[in-house]
N, C-alpha and C positions, 0 to 999 in steps of 0.2 A: 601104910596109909592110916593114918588118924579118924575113925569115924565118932560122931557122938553119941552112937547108939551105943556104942560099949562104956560111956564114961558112967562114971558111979554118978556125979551127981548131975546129969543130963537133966535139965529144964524140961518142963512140959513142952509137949508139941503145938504148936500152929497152923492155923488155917490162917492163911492171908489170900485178900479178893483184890486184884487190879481191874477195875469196870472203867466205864465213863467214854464218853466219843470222842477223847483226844487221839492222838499219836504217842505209843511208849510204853503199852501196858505189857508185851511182851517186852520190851527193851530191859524193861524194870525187872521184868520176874528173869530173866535172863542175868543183867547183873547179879541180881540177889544169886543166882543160880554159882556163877562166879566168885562169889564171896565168900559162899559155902565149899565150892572144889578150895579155895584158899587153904583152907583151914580142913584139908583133907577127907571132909565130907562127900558121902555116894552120892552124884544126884541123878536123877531121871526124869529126862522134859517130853514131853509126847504132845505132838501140835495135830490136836483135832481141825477139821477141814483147813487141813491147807496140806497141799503134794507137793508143793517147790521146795528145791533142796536148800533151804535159807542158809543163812550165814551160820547159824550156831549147831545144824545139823552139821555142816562141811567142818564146823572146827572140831567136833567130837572126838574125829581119830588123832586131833592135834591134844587134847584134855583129858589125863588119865583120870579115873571118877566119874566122867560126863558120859550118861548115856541118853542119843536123842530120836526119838522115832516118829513116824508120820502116822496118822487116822485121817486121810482126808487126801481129794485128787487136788491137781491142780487147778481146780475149775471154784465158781462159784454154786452154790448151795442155797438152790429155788425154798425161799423158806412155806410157801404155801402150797409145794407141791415136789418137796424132797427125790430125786433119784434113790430107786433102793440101794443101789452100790454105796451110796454117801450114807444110809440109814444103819446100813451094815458094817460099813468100814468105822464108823461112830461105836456100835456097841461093841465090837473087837477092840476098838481101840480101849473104849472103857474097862472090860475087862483085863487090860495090862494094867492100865494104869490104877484100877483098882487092887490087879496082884502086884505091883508095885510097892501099893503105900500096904499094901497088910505084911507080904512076907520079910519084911525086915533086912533086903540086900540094900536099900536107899535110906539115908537121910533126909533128903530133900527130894518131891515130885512135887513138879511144876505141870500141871494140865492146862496146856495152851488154849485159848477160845472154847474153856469150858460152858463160861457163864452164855456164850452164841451159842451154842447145843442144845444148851438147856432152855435158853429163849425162845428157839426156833423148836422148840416139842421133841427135840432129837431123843432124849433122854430125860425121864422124869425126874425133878427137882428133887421131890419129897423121898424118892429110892437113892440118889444121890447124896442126898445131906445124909439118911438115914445110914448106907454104908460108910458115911466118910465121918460119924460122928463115934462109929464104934473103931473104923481102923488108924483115922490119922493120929492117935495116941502114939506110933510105933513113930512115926517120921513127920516133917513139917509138909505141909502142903501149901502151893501156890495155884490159885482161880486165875485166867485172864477172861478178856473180852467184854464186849460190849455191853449192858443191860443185864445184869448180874440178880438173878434172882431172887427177890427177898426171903427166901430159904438159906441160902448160902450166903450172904447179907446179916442176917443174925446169927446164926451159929459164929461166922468169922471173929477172929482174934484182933483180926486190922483189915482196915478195907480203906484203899487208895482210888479216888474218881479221878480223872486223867479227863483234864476240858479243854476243848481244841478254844484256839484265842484266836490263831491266825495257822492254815495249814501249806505249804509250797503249791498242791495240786489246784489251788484257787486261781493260782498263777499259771496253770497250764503244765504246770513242770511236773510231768510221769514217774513212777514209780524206780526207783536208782538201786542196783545192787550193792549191798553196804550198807547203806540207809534204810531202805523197807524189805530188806530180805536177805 
């Protein structure tokens, strides 16, 4: 496997932020996440509150390089009055995904509904930029979710807002395996 951490002339590393209240901000870092296995890069995607076994966890064992893990139940996440299981399950998850992007087994982390974590107080901003500005030199890093912190907002390399124009559930049509998971 081809990773770009061993090339000689390996580009600097990236923070790239997917926010905004469209639909596809994991779609996107997923792609991207895809482009990089292409090209025989490690990646590692960690989807903070969510516990459904989504589509891209289920293809992992189909994706050698792809490694995908859960921080989060299957429930939603009281943002004025958090579950500690959800408080908990957040900063463990942080701590992979911060040993992650420091020890150097990945090219690419993708931190799922980070920019929610840190909206919702789960996780302070300012410790967040703070580790992710001495470790993502080693590998690129991807932000999703909604309301993206203006912490991680400027530090970012590129930051894509994703704006809902027209969404299916306006219509009544529920949430479809393949489509939203």
């Amino acid at each position: 496997m081809i990773s770009h951490q061993n090339s000689k002339n390996k580009p600097p590393c990236l923070l790239m932020v997917y926010t905004g209240n469209g639909k596809g901000k994991t779609t996107a870092a997923v792609g991207q996440a895809v482009r990089a296995l292409g090209h025989g890069y490690r990646v590692y995607i960690i989807h903070f509150l969510k516990g459904r076994d989504y589509g891209e966890y289920l293809a992992a064992e189909h994706l050698p390089g792809l490694t995908v893990e859960k921080a989060g139940r299957d429930a939603f996440v009281n943002r004025e009055n958090p579950d500690p299981v959800d408080i908990e399950m957040v900063r463990n998850g942080w701590e992979r995904a911060s040993q992650a992007v420091k020890n150097g087994d990945y090219d690419l982390v993708v931190m799922d509904e980070l920019n929610v974590v840190l909206d919702f107080g789960l996780l302070d901003p300012e410790e967040v930029c703070s580790k992710l500005s001495r470790q993502h030199r080693f590998c690129d890093v991807i932000t999703t979710g909604r309301n993206a912190p203006r912490e991680i907002v400027d530090m970012a390399d590129l930051v894509s807002e994703i704006k809902e124009i027209k969404h299916h559930y306006q219509e009544g049509i529920t949430s479809r395996r393949g489509i939203e998971y």
